[in-house]
PDB file of N, CA, C and O in Angstrom:
ATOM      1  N   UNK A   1      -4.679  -1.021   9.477  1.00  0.00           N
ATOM      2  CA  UNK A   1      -4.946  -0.009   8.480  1.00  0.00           C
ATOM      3  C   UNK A   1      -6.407   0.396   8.610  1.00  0.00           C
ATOM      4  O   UNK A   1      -7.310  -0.412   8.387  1.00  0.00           O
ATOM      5  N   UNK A   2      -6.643   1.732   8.995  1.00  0.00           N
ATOM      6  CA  UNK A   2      -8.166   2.184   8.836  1.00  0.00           C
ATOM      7  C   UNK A   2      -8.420   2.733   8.097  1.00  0.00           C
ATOM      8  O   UNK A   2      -7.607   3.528   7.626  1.00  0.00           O
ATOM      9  N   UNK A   3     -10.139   2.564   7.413  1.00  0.00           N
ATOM     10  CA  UNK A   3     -10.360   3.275   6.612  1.00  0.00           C
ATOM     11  C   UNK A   3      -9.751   4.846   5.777  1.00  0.00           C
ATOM     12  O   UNK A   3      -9.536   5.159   4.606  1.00  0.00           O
ATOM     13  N   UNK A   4      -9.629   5.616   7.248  1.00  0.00           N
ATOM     14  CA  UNK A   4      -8.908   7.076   7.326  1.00  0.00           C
ATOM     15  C   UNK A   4      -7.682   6.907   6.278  1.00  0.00           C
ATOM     16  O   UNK A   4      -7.572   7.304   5.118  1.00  0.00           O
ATOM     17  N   UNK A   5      -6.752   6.130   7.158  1.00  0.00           N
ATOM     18  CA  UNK A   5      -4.823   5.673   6.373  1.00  0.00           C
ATOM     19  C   UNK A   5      -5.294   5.342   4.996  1.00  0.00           C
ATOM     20  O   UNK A   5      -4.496   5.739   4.147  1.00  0.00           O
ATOM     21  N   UNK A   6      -6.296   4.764   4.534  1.00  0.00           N
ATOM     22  CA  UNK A   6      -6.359   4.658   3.240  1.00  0.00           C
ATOM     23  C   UNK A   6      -6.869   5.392   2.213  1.00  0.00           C
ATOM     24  O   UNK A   6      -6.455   5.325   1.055  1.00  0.00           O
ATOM     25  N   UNK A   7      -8.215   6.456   2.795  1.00  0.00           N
ATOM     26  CA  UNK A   7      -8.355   7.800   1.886  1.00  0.00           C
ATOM     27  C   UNK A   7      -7.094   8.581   2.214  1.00  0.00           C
ATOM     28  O   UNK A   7      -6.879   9.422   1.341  1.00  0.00           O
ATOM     29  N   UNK A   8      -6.080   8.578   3.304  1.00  0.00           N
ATOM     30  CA  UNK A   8      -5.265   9.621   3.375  1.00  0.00           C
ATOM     31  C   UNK A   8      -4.186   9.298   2.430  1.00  0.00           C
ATOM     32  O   UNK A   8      -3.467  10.215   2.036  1.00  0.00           O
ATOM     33  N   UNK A   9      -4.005   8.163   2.047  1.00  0.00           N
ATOM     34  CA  UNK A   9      -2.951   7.631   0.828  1.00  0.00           C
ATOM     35  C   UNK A   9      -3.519   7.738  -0.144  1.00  0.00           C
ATOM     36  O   UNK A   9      -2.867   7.522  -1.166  1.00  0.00           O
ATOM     37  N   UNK A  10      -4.549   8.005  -0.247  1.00  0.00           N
ATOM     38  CA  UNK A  10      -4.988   7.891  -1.443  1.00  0.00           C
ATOM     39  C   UNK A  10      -4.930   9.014  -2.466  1.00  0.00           C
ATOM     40  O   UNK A  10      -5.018   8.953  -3.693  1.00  0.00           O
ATOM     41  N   UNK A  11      -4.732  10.221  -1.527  1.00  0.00           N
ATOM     42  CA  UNK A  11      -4.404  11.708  -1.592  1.00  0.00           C
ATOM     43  C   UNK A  11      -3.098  11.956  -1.706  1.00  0.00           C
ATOM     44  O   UNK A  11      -3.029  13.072  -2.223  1.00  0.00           O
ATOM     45  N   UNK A  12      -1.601  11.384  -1.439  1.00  0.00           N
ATOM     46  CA  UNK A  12      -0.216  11.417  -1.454  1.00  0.00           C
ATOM     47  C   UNK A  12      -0.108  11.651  -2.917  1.00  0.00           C
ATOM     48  O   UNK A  12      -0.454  10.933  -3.856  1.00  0.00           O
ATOM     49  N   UNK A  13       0.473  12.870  -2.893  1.00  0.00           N
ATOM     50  CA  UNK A  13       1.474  12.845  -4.508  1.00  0.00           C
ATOM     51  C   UNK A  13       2.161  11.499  -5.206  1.00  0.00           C
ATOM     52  O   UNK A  13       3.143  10.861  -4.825  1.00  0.00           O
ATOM     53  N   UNK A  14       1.220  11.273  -6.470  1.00  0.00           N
ATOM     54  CA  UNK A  14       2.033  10.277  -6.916  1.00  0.00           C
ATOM     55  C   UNK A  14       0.802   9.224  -6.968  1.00  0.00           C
ATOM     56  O   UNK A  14       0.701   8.400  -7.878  1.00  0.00           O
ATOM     57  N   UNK A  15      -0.266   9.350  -5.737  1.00  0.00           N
ATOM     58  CA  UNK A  15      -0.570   7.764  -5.863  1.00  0.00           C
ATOM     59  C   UNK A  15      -1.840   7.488  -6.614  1.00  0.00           C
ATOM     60  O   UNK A  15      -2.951   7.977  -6.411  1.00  0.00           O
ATOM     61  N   UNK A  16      -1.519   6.730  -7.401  1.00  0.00           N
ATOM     62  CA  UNK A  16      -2.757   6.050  -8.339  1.00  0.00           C
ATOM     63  C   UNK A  16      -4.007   5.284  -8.081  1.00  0.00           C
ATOM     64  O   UNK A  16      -5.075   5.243  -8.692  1.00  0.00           O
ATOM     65  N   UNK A  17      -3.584   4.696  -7.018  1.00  0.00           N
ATOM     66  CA  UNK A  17      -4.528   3.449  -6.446  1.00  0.00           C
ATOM     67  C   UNK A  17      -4.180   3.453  -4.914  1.00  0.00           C
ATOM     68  O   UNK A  17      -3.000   3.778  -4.777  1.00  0.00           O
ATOM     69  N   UNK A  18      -4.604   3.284  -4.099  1.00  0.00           N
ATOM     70  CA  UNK A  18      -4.351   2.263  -3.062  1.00  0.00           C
ATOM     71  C   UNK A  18      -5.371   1.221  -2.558  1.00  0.00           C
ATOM     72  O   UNK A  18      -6.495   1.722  -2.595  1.00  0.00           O
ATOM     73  N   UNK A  19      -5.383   0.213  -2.194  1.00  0.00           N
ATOM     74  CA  UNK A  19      -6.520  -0.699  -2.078  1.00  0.00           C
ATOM     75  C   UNK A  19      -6.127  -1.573  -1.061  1.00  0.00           C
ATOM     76  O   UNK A  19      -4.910  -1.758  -1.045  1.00  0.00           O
ATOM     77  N   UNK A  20      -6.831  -2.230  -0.118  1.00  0.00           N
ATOM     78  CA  UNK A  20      -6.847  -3.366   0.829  1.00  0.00           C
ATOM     79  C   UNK A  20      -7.880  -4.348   0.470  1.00  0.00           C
ATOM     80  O   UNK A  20      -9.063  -4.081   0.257  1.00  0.00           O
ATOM     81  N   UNK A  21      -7.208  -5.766   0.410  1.00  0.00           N
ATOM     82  CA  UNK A  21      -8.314  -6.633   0.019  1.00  0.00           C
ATOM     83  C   UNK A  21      -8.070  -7.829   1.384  1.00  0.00           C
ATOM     84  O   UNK A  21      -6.954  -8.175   1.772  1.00  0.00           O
ATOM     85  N   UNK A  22      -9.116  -8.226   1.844  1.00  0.00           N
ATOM     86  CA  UNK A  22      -8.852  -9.478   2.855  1.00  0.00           C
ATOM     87  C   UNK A  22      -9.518 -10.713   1.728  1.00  0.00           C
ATOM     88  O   UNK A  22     -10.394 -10.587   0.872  1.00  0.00           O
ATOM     89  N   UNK A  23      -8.705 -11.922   2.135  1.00  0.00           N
ATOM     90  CA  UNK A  23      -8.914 -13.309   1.412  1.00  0.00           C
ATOM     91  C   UNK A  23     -10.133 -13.356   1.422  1.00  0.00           C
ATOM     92  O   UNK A  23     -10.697 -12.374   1.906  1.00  0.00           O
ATOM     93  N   UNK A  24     -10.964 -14.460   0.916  1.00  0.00           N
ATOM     94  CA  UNK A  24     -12.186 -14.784   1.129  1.00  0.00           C
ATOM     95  C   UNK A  24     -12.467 -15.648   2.340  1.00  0.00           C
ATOM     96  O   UNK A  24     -13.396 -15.669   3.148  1.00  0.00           O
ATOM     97  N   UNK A  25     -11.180 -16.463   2.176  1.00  0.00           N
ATOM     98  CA  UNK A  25     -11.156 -17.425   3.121  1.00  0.00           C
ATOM     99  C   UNK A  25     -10.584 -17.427   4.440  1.00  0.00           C
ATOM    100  O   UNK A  25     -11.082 -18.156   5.297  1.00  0.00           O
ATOM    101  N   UNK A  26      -9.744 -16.807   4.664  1.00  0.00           N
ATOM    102  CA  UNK A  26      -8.819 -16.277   5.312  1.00  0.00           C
ATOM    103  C   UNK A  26      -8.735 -14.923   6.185  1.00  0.00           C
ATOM    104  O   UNK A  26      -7.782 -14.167   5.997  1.00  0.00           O
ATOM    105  N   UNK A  27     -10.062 -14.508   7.462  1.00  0.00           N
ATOM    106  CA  UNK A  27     -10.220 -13.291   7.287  1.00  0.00           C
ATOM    107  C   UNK A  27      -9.045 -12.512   7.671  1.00  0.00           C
ATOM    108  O   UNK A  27      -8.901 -11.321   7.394  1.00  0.00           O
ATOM    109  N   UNK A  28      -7.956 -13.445   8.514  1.00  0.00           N
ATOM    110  CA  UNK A  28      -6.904 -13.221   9.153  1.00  0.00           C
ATOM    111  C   UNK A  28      -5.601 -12.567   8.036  1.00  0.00           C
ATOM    112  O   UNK A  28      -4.653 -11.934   8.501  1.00  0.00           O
ATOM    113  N   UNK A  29      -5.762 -12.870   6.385  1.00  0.00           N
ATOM    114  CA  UNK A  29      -4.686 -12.322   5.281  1.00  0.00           C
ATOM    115  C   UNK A  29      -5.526 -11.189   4.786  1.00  0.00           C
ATOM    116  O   UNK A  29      -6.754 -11.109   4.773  1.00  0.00           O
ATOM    117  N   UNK A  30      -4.607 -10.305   4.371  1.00  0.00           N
ATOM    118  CA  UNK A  30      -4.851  -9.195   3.720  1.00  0.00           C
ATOM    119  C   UNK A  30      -4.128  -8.560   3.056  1.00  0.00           C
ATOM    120  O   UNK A  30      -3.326  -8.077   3.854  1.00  0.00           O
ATOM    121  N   UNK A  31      -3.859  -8.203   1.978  1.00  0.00           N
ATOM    122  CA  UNK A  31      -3.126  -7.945   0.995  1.00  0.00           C
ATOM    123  C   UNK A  31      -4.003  -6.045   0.776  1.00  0.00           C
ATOM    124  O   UNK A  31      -5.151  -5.602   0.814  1.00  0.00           O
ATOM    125  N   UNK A  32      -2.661  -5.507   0.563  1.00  0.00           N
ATOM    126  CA  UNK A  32      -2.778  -4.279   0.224  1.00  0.00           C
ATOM    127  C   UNK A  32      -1.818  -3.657  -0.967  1.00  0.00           C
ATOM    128  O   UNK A  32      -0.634  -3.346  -0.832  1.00  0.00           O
ATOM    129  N   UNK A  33      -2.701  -3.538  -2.298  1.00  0.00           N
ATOM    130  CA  UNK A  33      -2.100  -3.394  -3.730  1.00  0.00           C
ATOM    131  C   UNK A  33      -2.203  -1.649  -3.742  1.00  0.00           C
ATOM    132  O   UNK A  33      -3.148  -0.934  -3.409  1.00  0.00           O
ATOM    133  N   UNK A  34      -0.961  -1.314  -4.217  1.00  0.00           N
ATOM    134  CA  UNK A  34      -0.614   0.409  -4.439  1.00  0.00           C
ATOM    135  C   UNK A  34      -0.541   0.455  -5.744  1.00  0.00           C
ATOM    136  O   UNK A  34      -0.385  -0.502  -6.503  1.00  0.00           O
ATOM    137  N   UNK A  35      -0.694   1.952  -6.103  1.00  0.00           N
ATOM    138  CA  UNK A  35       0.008   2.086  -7.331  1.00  0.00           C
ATOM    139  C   UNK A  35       0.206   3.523  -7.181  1.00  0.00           C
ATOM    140  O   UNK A  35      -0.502   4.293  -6.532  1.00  0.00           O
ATOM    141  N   UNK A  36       1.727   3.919  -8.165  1.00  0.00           N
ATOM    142  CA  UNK A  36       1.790   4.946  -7.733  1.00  0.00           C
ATOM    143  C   UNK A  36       2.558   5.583  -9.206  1.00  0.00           C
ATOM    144  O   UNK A  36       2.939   4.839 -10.110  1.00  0.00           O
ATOM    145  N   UNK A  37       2.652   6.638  -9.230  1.00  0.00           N
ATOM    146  CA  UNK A  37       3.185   7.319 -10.687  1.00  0.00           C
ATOM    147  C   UNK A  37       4.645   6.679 -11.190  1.00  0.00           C
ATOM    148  O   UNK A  37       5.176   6.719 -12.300  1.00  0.00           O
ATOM    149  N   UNK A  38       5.134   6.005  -9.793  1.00  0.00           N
ATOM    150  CA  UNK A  38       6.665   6.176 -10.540  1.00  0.00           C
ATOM    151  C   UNK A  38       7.140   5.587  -8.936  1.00  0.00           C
ATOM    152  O   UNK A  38       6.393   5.532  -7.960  1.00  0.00           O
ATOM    153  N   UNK A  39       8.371   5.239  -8.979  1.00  0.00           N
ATOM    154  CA  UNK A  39       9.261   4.458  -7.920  1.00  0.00           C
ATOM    155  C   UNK A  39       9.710   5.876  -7.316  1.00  0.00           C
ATOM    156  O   UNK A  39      10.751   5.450  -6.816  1.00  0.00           O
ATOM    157  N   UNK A  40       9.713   6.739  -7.105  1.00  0.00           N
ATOM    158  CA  UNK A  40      10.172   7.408  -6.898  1.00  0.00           C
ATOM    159  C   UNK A  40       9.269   8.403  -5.819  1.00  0.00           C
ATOM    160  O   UNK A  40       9.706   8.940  -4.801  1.00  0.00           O
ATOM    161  N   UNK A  41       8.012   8.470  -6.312  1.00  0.00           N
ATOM    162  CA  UNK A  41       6.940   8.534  -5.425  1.00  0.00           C
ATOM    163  C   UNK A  41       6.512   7.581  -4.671  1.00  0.00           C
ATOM    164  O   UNK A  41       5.735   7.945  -3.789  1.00  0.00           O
ATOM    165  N   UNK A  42       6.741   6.552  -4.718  1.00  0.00           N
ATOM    166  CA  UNK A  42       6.485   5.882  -3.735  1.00  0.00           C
ATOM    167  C   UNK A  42       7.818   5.446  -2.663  1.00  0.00           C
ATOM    168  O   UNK A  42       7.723   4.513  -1.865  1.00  0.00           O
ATOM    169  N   UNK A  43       8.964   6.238  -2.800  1.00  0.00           N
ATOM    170  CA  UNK A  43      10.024   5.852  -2.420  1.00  0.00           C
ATOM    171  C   UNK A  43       9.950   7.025  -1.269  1.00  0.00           C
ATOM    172  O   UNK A  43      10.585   7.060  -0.215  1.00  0.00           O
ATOM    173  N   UNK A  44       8.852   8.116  -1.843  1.00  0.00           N
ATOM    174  CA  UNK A  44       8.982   9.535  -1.099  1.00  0.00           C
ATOM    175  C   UNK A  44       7.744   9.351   0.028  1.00  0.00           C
ATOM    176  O   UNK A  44       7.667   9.936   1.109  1.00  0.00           O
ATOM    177  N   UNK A  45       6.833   8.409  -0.511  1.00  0.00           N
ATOM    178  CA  UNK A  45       5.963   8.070   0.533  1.00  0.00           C
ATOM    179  C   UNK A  45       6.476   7.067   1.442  1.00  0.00           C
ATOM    180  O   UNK A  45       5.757   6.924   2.431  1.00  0.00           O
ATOM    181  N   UNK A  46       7.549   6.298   1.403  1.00  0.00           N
ATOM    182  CA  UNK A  46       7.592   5.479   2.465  1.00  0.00           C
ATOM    183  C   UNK A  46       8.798   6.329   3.479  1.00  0.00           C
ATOM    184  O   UNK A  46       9.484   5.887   4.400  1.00  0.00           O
ATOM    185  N   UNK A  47       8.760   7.052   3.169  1.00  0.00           N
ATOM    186  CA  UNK A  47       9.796   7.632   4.555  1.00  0.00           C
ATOM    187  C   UNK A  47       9.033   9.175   5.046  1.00  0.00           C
ATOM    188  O   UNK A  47       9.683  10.169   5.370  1.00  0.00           O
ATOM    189  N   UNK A  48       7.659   9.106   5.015  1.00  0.00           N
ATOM    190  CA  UNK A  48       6.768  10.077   5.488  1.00  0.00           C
ATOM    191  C   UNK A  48       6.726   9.482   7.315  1.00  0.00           C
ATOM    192  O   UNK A  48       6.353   8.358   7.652  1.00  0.00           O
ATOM    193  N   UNK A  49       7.093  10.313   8.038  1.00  0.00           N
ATOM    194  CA  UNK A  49       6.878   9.497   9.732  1.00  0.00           C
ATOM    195  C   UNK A  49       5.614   8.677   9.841  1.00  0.00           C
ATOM    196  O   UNK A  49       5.729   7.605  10.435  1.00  0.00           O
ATOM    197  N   UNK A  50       4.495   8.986   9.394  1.00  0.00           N
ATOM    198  CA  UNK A  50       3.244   8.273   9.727  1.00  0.00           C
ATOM    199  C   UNK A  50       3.270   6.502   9.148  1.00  0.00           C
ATOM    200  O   UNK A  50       2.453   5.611   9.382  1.00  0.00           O
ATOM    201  N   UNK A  51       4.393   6.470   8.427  1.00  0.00           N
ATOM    202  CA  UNK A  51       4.714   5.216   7.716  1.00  0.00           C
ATOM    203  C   UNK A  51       5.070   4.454   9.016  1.00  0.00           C
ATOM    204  O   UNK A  51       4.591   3.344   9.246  1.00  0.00           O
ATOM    205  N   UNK A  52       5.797   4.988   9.734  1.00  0.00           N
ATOM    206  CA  UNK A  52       6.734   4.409  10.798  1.00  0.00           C
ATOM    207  C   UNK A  52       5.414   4.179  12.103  1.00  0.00           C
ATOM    208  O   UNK A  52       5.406   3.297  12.962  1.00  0.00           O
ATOM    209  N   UNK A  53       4.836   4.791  11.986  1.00  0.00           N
ATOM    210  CA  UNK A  53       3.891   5.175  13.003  1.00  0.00           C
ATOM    211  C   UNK A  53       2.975   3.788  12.987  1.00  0.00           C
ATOM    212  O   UNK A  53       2.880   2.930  13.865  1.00  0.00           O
ATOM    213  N   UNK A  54       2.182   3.882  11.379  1.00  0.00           N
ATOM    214  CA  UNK A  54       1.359   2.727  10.577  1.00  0.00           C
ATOM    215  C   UNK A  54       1.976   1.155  10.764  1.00  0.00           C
ATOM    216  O   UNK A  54       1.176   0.305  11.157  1.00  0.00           O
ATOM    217  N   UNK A  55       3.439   0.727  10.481  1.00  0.00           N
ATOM    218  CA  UNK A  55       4.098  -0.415  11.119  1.00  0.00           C
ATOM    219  C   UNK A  55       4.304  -0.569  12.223  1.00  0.00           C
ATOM    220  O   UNK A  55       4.691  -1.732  12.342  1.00  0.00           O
ATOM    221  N   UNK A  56       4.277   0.081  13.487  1.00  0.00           N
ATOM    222  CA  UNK A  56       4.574   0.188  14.533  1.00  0.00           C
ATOM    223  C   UNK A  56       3.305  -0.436  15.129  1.00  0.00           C
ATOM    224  O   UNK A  56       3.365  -1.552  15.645  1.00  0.00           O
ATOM    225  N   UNK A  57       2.295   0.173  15.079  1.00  0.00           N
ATOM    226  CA  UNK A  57       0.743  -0.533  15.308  1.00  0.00           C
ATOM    227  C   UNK A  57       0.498  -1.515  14.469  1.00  0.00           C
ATOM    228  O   UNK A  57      -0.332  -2.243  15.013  1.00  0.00           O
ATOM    229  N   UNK A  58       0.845  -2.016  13.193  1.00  0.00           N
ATOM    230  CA  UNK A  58       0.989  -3.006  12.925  1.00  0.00           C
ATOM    231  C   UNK A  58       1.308  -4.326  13.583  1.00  0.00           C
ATOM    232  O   UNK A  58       0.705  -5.399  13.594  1.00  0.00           O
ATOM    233  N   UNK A  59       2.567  -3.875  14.190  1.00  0.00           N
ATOM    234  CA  UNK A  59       3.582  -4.809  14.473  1.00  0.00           C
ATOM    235  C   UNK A  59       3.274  -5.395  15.953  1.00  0.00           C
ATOM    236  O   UNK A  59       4.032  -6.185  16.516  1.00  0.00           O
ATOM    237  N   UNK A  60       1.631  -4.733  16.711  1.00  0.00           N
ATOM    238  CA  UNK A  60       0.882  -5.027  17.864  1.00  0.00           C
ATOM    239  C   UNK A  60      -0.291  -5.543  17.553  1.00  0.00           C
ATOM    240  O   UNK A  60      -0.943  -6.292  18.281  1.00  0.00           O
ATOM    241  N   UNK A  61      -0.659  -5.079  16.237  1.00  0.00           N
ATOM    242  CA  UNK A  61      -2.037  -5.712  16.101  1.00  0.00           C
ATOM    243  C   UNK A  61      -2.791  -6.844  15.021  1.00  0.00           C
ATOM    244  O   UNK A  61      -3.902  -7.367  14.938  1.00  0.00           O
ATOM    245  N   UNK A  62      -1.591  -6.889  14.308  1.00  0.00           N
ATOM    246  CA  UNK A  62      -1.882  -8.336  12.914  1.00  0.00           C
ATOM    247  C   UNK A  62      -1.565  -9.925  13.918  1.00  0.00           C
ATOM    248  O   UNK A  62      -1.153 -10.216  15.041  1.00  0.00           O
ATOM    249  N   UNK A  63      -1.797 -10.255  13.336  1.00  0.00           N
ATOM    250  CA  UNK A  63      -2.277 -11.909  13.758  1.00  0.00           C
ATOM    251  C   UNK A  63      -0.877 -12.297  13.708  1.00  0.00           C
ATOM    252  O   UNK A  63      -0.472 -12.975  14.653  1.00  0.00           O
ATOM    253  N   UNK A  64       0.052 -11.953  12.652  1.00  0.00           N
ATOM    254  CA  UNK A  64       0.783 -12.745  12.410  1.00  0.00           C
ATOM    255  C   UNK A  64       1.880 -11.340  11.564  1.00  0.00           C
ATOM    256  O   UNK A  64       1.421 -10.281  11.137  1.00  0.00           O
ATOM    257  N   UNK A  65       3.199 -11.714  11.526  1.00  0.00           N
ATOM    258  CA  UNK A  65       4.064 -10.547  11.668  1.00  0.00           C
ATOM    259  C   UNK A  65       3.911 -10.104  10.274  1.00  0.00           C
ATOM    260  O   UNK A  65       3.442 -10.986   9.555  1.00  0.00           O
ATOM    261  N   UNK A  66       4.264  -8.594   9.474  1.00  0.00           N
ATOM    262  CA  UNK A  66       3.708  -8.149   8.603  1.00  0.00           C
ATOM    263  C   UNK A  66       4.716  -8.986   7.746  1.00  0.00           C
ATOM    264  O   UNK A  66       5.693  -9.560   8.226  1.00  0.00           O
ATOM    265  N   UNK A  67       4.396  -8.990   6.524  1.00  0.00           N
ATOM    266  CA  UNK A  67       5.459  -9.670   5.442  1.00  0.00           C
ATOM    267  C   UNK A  67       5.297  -8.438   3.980  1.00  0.00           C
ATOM    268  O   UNK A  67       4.537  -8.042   3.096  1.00  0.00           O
ATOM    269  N   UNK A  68       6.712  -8.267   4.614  1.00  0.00           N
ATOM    270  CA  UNK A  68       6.947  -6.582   3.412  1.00  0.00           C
ATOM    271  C   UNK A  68       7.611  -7.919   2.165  1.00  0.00           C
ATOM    272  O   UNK A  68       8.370  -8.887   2.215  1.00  0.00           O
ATOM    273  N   UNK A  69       6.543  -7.023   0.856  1.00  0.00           N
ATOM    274  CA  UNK A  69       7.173  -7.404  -0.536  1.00  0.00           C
ATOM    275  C   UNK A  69       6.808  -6.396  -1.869  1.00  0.00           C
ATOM    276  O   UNK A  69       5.726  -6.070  -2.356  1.00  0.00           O
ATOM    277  N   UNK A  70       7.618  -6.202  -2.076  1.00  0.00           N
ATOM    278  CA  UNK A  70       7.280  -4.913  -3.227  1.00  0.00           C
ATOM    279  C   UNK A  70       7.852  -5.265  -4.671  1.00  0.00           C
ATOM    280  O   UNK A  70       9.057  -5.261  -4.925  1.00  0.00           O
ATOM    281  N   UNK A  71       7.074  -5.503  -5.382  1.00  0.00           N
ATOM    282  CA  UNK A  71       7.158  -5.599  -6.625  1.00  0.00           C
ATOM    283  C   UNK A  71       7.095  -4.251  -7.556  1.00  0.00           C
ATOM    284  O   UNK A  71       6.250  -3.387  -7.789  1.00  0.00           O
ATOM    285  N   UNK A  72       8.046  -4.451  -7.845  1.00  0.00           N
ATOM    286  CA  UNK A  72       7.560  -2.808  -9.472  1.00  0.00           C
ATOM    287  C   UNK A  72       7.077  -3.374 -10.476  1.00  0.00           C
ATOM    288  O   UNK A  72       7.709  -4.248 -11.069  1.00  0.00           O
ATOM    289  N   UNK A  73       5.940  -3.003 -10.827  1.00  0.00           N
ATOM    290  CA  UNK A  73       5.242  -4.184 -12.254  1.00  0.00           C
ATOM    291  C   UNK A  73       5.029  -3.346 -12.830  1.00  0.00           C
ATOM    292  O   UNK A  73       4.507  -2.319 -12.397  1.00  0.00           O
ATOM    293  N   UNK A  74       5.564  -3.661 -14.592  1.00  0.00           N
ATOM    294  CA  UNK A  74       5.018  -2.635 -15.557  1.00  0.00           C
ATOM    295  C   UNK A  74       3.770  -2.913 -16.303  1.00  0.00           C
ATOM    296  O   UNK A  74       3.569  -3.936 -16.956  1.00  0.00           O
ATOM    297  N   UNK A  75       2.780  -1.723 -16.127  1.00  0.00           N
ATOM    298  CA  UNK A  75       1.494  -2.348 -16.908  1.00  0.00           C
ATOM    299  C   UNK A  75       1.260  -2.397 -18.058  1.00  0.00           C
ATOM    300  O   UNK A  75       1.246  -1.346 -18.699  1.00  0.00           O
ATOM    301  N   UNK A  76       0.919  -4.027 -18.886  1.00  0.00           N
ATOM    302  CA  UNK A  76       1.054  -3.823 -20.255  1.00  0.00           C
ATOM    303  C   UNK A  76       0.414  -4.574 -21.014  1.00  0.00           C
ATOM    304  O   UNK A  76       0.689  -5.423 -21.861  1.00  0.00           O
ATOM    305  N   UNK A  77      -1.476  -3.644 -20.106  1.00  0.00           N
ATOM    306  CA  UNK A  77      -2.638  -4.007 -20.429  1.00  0.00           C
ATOM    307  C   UNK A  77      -2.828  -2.653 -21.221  1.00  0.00           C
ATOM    308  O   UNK A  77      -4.021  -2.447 -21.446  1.00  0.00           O
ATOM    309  N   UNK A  78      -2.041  -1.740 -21.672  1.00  0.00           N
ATOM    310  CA  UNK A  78      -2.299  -0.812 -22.168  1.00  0.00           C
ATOM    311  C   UNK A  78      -3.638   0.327 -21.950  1.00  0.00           C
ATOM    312  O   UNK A  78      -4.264   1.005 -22.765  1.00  0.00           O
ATOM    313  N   UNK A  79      -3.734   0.183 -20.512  1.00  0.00           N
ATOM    314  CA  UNK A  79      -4.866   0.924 -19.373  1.00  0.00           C
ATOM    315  C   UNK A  79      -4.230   2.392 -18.810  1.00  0.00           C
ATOM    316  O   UNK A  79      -4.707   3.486 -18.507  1.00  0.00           O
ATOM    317  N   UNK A  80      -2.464   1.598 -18.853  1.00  0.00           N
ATOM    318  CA  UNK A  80      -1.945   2.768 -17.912  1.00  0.00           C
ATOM    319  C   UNK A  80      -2.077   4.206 -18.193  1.00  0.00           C
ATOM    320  O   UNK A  80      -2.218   4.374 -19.404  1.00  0.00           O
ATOM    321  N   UNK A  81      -2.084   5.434 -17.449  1.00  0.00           N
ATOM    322  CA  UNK A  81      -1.528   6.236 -17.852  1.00  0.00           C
ATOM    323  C   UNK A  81       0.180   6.731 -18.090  1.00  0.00           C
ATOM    324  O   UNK A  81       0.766   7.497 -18.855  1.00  0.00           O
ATOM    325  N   UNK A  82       0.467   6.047 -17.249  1.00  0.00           N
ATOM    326  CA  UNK A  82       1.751   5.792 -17.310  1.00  0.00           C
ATOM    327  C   UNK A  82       2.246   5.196 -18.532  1.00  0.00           C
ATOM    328  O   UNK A  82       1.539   4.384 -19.130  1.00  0.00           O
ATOM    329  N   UNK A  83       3.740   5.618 -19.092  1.00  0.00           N
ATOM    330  CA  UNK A  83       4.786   4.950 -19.883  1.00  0.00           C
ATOM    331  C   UNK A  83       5.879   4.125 -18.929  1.00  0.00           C
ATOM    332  O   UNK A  83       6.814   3.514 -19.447  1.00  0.00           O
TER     333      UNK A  83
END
């Protein structure tokens, strides 16, 4: 993921956040937290070709094979703009 892929998501209809964080300890893990208006936008961003493109170079250049997990979390720190 380069800098670029991540201002360019950051711009996708829908998205609230996108962020990459590497461990402290660990420079080899990296966790990348989204947020996005609704499941639905983000359902419309993952079948954009460059998605396919983004795992594909993935899948040559991480240490270790990607591990897809997607949680839908509702926020209810009362921050959201969202309902």
């Amino acid at each position: 993921m380069t800098q670029a892929n991540v201002a360019h998501s950051r711009t996708e209809p829908g998205n609230i956040a996108f962020d990459v964080f590497q461990d402290a300890k660990d420079p080899d893990m990296m966790v990348q937290l989204e947020r996005w208006t609704n499941a639905q936008t983000h359902d419309a961003n993952l079948k954009r070709p460059v998605i396919g493109e983004i795992r594909g170079v993935f899948s040559q250049t991480l240490a270790k094979p990607l591990m897809s997990h997607r949680a839908l979390l509702k926020d209810v720190s009362g921050s959201s703009t969202n309902s």
